[in-house]
C-alpha positions as CSV (number, residue, x, y, z in Angstrom):
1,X,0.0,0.0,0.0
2,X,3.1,2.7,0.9
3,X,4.4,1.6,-2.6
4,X,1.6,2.3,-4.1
5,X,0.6,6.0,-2.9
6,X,4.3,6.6,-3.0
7,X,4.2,5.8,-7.1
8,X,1.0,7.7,-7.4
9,X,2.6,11.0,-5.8
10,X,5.9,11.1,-8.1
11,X,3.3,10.7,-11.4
12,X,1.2,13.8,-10.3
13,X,4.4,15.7,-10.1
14,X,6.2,15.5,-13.2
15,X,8.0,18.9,-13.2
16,X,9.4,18.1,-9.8
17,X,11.2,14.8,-11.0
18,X,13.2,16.3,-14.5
19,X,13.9,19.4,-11.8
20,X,15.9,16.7,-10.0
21,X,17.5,15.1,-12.9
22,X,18.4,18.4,-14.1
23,X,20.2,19.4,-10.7
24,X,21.8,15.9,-10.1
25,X,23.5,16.2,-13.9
26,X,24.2,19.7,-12.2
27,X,26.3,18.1,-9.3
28,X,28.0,16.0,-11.4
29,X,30.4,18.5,-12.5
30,X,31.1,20.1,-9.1
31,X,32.5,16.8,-6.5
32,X,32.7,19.4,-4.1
33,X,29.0,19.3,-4.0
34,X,28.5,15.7,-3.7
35,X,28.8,15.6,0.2
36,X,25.7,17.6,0.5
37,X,23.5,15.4,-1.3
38,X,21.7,18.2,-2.6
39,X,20.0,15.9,-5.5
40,X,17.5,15.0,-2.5
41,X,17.3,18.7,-1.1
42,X,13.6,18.9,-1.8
43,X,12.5,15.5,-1.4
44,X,10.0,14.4,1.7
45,X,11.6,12.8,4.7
46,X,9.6,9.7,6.5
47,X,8.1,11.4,9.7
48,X,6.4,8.6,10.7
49,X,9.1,6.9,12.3
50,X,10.5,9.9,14.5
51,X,13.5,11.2,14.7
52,X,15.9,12.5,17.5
53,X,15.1,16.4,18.6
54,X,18.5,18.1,18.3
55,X,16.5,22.1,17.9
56,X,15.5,21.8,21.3
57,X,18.5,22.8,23.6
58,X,16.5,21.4,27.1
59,X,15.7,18.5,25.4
60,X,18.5,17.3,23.1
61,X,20.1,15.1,25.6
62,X,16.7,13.1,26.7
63,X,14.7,10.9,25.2
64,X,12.6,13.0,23.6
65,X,11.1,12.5,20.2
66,X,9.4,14.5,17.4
67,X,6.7,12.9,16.0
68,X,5.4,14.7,12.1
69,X,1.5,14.8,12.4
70,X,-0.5,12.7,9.9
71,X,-4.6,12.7,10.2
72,X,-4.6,9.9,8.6
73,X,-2.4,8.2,10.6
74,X,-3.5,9.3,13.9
75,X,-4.7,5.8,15.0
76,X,-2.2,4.1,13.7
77,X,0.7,6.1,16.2
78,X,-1.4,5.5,19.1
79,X,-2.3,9.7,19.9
80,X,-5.2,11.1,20.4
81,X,-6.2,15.0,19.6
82,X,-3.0,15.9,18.2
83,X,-5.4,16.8,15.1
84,X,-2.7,16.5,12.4
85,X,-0.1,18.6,14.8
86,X,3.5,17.8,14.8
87,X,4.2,16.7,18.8
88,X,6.8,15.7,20.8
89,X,7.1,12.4,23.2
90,X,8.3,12.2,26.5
91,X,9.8,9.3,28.6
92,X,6.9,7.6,30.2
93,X,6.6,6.2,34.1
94,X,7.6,2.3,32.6
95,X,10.7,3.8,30.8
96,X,11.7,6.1,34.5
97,X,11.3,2.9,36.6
98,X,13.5,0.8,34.1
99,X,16.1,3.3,33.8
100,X,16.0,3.8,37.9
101,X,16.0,-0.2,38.4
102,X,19.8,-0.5,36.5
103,X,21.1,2.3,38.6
104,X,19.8,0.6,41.7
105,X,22.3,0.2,44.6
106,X,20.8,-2.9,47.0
107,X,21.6,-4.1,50.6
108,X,23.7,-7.2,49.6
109,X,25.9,-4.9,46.8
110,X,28.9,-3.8,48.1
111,X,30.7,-0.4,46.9
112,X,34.1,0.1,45.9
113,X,35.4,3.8,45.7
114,X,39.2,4.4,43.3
115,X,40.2,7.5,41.8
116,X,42.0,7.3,38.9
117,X,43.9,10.3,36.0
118,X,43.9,9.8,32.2
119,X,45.4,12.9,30.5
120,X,45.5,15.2,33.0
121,X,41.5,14.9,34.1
122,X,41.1,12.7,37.2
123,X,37.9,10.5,38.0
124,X,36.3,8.7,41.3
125,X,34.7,6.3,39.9
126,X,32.2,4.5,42.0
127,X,31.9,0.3,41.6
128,X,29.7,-1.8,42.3
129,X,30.0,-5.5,42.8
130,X,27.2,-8.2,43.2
131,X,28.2,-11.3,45.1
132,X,25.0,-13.2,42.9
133,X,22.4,-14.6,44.4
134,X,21.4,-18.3,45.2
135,X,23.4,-21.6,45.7
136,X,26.9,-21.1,45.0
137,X,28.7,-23.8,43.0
138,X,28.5,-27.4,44.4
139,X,25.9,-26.3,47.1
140,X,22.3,-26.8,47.7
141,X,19.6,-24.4,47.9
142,X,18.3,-22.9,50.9
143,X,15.0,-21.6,51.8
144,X,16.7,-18.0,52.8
145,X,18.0,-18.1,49.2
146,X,14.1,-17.1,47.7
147,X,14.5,-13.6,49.8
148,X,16.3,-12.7,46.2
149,X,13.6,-12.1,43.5
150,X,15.6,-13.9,40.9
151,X,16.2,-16.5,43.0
152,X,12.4,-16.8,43.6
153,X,12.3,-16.7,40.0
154,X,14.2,-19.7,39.2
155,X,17.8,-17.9,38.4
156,X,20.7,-17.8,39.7
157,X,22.9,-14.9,39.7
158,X,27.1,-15.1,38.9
159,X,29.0,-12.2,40.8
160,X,28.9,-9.4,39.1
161,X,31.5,-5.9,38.8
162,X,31.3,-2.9,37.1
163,X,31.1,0.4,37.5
164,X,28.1,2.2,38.3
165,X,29.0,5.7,37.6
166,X,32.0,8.4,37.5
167,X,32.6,11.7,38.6
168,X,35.4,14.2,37.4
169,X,37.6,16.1,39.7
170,X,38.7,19.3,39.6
171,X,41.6,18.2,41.0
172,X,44.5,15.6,41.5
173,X,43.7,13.1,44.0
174,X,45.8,11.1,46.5
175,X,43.2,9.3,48.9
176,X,39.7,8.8,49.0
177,X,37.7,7.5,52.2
178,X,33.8,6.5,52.3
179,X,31.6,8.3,55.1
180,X,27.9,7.7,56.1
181,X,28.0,11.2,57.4
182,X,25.8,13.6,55.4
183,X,27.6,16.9,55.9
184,X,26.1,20.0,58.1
185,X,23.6,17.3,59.0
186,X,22.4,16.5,62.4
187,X,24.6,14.5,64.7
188,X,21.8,11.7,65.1
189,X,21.5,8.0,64.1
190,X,19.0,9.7,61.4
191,X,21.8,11.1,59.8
192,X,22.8,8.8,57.3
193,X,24.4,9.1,54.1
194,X,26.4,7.7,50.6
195,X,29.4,10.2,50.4
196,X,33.4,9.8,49.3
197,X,35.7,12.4,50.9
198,X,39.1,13.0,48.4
199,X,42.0,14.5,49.5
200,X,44.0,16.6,47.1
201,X,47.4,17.8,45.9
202,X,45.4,21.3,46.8
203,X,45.1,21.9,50.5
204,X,41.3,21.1,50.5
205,X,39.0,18.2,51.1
206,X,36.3,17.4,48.6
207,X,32.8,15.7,49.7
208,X,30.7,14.2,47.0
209,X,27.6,13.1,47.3
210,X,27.6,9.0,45.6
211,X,23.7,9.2,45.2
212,X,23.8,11.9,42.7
213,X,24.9,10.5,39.3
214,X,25.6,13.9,37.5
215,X,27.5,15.9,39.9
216,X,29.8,18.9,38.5
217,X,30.7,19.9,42.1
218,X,31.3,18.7,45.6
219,X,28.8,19.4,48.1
220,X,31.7,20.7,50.5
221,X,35.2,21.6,50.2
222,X,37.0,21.3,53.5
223,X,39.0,24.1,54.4
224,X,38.4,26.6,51.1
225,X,36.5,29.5,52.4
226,X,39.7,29.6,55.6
227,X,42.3,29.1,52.8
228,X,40.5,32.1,49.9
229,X,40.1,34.0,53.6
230,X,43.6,33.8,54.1
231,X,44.5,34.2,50.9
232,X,42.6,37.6,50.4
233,X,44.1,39.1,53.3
234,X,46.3,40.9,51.3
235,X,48.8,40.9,54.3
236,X,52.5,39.6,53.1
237,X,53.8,37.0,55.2
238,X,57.5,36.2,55.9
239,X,59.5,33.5,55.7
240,X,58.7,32.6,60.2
241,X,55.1,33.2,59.2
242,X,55.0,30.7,56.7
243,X,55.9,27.8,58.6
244,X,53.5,28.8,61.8
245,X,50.6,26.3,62.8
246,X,47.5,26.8,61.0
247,X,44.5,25.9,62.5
248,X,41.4,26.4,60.2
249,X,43.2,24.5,57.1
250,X,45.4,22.8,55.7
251,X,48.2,24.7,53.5
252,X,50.1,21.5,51.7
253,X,48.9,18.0,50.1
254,X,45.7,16.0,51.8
255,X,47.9,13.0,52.4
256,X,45.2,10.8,54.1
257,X,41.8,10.5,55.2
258,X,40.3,8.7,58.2
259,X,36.5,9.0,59.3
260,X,35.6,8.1,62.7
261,X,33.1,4.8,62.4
262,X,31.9,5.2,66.4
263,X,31.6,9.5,66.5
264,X,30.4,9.4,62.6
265,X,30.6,13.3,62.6
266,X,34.7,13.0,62.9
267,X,36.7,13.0,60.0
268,X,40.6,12.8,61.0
269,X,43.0,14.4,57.9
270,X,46.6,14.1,57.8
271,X,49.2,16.2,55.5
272,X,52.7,17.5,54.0
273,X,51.8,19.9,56.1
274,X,52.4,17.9,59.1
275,X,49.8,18.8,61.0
276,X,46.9,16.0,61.8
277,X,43.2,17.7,61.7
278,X,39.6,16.9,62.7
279,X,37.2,18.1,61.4
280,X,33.8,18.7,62.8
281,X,31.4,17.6,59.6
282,X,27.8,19.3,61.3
283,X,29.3,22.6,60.5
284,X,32.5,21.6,58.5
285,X,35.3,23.0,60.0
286,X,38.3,22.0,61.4
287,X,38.1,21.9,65.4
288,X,41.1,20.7,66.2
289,X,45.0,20.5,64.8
290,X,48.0,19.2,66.0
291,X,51.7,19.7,64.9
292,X,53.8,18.1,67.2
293,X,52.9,14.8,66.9
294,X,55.6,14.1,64.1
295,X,57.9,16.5,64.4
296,X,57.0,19.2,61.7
297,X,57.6,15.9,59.5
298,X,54.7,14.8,57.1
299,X,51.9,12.5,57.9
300,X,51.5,10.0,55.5
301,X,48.6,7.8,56.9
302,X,46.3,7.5,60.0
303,X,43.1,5.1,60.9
304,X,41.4,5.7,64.1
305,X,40.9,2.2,66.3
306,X,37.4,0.8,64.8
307,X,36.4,-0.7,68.1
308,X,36.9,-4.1,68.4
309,X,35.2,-5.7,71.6
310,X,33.2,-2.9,72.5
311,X,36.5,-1.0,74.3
312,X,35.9,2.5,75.9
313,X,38.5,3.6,73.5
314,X,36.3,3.1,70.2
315,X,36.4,6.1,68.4
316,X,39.5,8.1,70.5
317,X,42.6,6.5,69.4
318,X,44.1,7.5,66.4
319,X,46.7,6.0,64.4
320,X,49.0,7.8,62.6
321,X,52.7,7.3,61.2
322,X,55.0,10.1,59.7
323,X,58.7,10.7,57.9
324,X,60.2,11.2,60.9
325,X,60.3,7.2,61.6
326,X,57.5,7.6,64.4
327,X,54.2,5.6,64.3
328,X,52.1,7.4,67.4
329,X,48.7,6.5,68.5
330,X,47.4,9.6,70.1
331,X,43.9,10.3,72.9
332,X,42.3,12.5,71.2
333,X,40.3,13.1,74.7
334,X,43.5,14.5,76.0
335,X,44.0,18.5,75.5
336,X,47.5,18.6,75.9
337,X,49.1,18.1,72.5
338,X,52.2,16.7,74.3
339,X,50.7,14.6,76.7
340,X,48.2,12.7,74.4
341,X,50.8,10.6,71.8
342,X,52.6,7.2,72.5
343,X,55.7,6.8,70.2
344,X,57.0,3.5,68.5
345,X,60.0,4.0,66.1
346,X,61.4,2.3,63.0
347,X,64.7,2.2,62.0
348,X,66.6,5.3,61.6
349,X,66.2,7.2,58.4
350,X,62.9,5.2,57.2
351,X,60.1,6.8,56.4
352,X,56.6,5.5,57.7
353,X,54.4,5.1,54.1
354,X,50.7,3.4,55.9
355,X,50.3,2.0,59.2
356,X,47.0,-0.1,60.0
357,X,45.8,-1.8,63.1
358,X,45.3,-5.1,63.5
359,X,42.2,-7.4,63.6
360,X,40.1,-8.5,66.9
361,X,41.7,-11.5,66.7
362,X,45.0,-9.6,67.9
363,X,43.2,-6.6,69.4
364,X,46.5,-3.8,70.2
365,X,48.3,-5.0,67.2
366,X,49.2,-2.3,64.9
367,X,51.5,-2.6,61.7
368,X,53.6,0.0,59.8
369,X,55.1,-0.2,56.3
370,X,58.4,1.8,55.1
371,X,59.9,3.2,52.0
372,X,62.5,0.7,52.6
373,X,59.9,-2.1,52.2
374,X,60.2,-2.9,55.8
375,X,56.8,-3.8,57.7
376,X,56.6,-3.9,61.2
377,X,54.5,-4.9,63.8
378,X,54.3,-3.6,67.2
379,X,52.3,-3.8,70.5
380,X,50.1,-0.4,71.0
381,X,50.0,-1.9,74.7
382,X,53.5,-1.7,75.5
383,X,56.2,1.1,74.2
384,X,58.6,-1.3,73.2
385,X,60.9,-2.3,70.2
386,X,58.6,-4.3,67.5
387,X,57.7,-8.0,68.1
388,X,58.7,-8.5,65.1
389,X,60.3,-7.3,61.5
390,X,59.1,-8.1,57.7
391,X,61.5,-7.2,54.7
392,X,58.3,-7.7,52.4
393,X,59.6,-6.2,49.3
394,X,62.6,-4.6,47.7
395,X,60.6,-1.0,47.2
396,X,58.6,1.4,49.3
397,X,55.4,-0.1,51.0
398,X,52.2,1.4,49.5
399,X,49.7,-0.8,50.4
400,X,49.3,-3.3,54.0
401,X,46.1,-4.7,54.7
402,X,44.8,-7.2,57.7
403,X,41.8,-9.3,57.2
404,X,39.2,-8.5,59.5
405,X,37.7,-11.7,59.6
406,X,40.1,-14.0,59.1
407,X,43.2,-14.7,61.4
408,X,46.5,-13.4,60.1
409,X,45.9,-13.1,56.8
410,X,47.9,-9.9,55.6
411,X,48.7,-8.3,52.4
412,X,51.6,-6.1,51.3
413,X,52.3,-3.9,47.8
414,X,55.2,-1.7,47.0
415,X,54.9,0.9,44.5
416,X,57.9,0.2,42.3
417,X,56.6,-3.7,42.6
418,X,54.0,-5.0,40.3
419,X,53.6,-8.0,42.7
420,X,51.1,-7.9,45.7
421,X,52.2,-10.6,48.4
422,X,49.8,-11.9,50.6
423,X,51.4,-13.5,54.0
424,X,50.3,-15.5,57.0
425,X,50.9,-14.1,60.6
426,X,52.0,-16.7,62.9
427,X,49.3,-16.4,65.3
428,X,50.8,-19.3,68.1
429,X,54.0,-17.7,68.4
430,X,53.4,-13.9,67.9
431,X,57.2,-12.8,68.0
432,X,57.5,-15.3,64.6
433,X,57.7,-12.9,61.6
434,X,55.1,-14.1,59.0
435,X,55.4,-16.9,56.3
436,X,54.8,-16.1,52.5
437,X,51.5,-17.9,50.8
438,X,51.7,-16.3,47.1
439,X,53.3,-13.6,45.4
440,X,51.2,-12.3,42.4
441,X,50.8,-10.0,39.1
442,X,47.8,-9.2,38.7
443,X,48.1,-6.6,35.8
444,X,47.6,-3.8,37.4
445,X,51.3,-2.5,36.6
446,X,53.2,-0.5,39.7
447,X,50.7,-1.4,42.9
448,X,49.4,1.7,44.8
449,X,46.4,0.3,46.7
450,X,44.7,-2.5,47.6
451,X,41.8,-3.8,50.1
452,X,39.5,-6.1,51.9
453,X,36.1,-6.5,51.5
454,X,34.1,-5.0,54.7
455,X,31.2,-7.3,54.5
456,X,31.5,-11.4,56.0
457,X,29.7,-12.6,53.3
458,X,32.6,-11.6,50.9
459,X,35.5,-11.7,53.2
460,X,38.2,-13.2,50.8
461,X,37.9,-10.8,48.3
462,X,40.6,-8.6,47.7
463,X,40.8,-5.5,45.4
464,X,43.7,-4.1,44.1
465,X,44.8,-0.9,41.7
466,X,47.8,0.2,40.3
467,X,49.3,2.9,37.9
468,X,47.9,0.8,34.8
469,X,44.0,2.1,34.2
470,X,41.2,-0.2,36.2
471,X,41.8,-2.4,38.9
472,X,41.2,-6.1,39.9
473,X,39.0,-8.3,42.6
474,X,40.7,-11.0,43.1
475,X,38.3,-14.0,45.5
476,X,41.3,-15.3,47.7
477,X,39.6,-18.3,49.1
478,X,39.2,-19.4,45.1
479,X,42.6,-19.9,45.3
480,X,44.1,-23.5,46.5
481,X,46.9,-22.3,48.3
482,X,45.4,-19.8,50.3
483,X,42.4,-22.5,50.9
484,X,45.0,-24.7,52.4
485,X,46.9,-22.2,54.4
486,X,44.1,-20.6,56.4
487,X,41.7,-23.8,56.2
488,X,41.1,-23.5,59.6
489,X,40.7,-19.5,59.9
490,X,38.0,-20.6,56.9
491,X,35.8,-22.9,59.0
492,X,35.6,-20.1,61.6
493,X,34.8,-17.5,58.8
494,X,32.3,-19.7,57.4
495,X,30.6,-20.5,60.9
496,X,30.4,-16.9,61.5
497,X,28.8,-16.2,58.6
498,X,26.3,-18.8,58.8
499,X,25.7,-17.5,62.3
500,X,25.1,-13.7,61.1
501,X,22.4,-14.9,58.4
502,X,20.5,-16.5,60.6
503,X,20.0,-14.0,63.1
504,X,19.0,-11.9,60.3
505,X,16.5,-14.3,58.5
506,X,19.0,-15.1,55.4
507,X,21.3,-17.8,53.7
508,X,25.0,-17.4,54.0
509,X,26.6,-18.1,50.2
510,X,30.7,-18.1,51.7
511,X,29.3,-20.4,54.3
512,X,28.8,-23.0,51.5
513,X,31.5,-22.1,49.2
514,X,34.7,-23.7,48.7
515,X,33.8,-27.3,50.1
516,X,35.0,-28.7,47.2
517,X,38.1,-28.3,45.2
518,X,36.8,-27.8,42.0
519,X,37.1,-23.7,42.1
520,X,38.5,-22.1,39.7
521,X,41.1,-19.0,40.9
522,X,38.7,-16.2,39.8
523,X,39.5,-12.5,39.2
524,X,37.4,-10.2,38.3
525,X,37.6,-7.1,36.2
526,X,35.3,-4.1,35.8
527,X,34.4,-2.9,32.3
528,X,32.2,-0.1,31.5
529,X,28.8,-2.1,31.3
530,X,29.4,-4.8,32.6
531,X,32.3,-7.4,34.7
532,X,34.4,-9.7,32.8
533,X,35.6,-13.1,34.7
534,X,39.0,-14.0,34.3
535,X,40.0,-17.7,35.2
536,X,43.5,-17.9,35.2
537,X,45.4,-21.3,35.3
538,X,48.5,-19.8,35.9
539,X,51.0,-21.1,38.9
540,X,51.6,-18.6,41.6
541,X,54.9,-18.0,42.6
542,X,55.1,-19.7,46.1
């Protein structure tokens, strides 16, 4: 029928078609013409269909459509008193909810924050990784299983990691940490929020809001209005002023972050500066700064003491360690800046790189890595010489991580290494410097960071970055070394876990994993739209 009317309109206009012949000989003779196509100027272009609005400057980037009006048609597109009019279309409720469903973040996902710089533009991007859902490999399903709609549907979900969204910085970042503190909030338990503070090559903090997809700024910048304050004074400063304590900001690199997970409203900073802040997040200022704590060296890392068997110094001791050799945990109840510190000290000359405290498996533990690629581990307990001494790698220590919930598992990184190491902590004989379980590329060239999962039900996973673009999650327990070196550290995980669900009406999947040894040593790596599962046969280097 189209055919037909089509042929009946080029018959009634005769004229029209030798006027096109006579301009396409025309164009012809010109080839600079030819791009234009302008032997189908004048013909009619298929409305029906609808085509993308690029005239309308609010709507070019929706989904909005122009739709030519046709009386004859008006049934046929499915409107009603449009009357012939050309109209536009709109996104409807079904396509909102569909588009809101994929950018859904749910209670089992876990997040993963890295910040990353391609040609001079740096990014946070946000991940997001899906354990799956029903009975893992080898394993039976469970009633608490059917809680997951696509479990109750039949399926059964792989683990799953990509990236959910991105957000550019305006500036060079050097550590990010994840708060559930909404800034200039209340200081209630109703308080509670998605946000990433970044520290900076600038003396500022960032805070970004991780619900909002299309952010072009941070909500707060810690410290600008103090610094543009000081800044517009006008006043010149000499060269004693420049080196005096400032208390309202920071005035060199935003080294490291650490927010307080018992007085949510904390948020400890460190810096080149060498001063240690906290900051007071219901207004957003700094109410506190200390100098001395380091020795007018810089502070490279801190992490307060998360709180492990409910001690009445949750939340008050901070952990710091600085390039003057020192690791100090300080009281931060204590008012007298030289009164609040105890000092443990490395070997002359070495400069502290990240310091972490231990698990509550060996609750007063704290370890410190080196530029020299020494790790050491000392007693927070007793002011003493270290129990013992690691020379982990050959290169300065950029990453050390303890395993939360499972008994001396530790992992090291060095920045000129592409190798991360994970080790075994002798937990009989605690003055026993750990034993080596792997050594392993993953890819990632040079390794700057790498970290545990939070959450029991993925406990073994491990993610790690480097200076190559991306970064890896590697499940630990999937590997058949590490299975057989912390079998017993397993069992307990797996008995907790099992535990936890159960008071909380669910299925543990880690507490059924692994009980056979037909896993696979599985990596995963995040692509733009999706995860991609690596499963690599190679040896590791024992």
């Amino acid at each position: 029928v189209e055919e037909g009317e089509e042929g009946e309109v080029l018959e009634d206009a005769p004229e029209e078609k030798t006027n096109s012949k006579s301009l396409k000989s025309e164009i012809d003779m010109d080839d600079d013409l030819k791009e234009y196509d302008l032997e189908h100027y004048d013909d009619e272009i298929d409305q029906s269909k609808g085509e993308s609005v690029g005239m309308f400057p609010g709507l070019s980037s929706s989904a909005a459509k122009y739709f030519k009006g046709d009386d004859d048609n008006e049934e046929d597109d499915g409107e009603e008193g449009n009357n012939g009019q050309d109209y536009l279309t709109l996104p409807t409720e079904t396509d909102f909810s569909e588009e809101k469903a994929e950018l859904q973040v749910y209670p089992t996902d876990n997040m993963i924050l890295a910040t990353r710089t391609e040609d001079d533009i740096s990014y946070l991007d946000v991940y997001v990784y899906d354990d799956g859902a029903g009975a893992p490999q080898g394993a039976e399903e469970e009633e608490g299983d059917r809680l997951d709609p696509d479990v109750a549907k039949g399926l059964v979900r792989e683990g799953n990691l990509y990236v959910h969204h991105d957000l550019m910085l305006p500036a060079f970042p050097l550590c990010v940490e994840w708060m559930s503190f909404k800034p200039n909030g209340d200081n209630d338990d109703s308080n509670i929020g998605n946000f990433a503070a970044i520290g900076t090559f600038d003396p500022t903090i960032e805070i970004w809001n991780l619900d909002c997809i299309d952010k072009a700024f941070p909500d707060v910048i810690l410290g600008e209005n103090e610094m543009l304050n000081n800044k517009g004074s006008g006043k010149k400063k000499n060269k004693k002023k420049k080196s005096a304590h400032v208390l309202t900001h920071h005035t060199d690199a935003v080294l490291s972050l650490s927010h307080n997970k018992v007085f949510r409203n904390v948020l400890a900073s460190t810096s080149a500066d060498a001063t240690v802040k906290l900051w007071d997040l219901t207004n957003c200022t700094a109410v506190r700064s200390m100098k001395s704590i380091h020795n007018a060296k810089h502070v490279s890392s801190s992490q307060w003491y998360e709180g492990f068997n409910n001690s009445s110094d949750n939340g008050s001791m901070l952990l710091t360690g600085g390039y003057d050799s020192f690791a100090c945990v300080s009281d931060v109840r204590i008012s007298d800046e030289n009164q609040m510190s105890k000092r443990w000290k490395v070997q002359n000359n070495e400069e502290i790189e990240v310091v972490k405290w231990g698990n509550n498996n060996n609750e007063g533990l704290f370890f410190a890595g080196t530029d020299n690629g020494n790790v050491y581990c000392f007693d927070a307990r007793i002011e003493s010489k270290p129990i013992w001494t690691l020379h982990a790698h050959d290169a300065g220590i950029s990453t050390l991580e303890i395993n939360k919930f499972v008994k001396g598992m530790l992992v090291t990184g060095a920045m000129g290494e592409k190798t991360v190491k994970l080790w075994k902590i002798n937990e009989e004989d605690s003055k026993k410097g750990p034993s080596m379980v792997l050594s392993r590329d993953f890819g990632v060239g040079n390794v700057l960071t790498s970290n545990f999962a939070p959450d029991i039900e993925v406990a073994g996973n491990l993610v790690v970055g480097g200076s190559n673009t991306g970064l890896k999650m590697w499940d630990t327990f999937s590997n058949k070394y590490v299975r057989s070196s912390f079998k017993d550290s397993l069992r307990e995980l797996q008995k907790s876990a099992r535990e936890e669900a159960i008071r909380l009406g669910k299925s543990s999947r880690i507490a059924r994993k692994y009980i056979n040894d037909n896993y696979h040593d599985t990596v995963l790596e995040a692509e733009r739209g999706g995860a991609e599962e690596e499963e690599e046969d190679e040896e590791d280097e024992e």
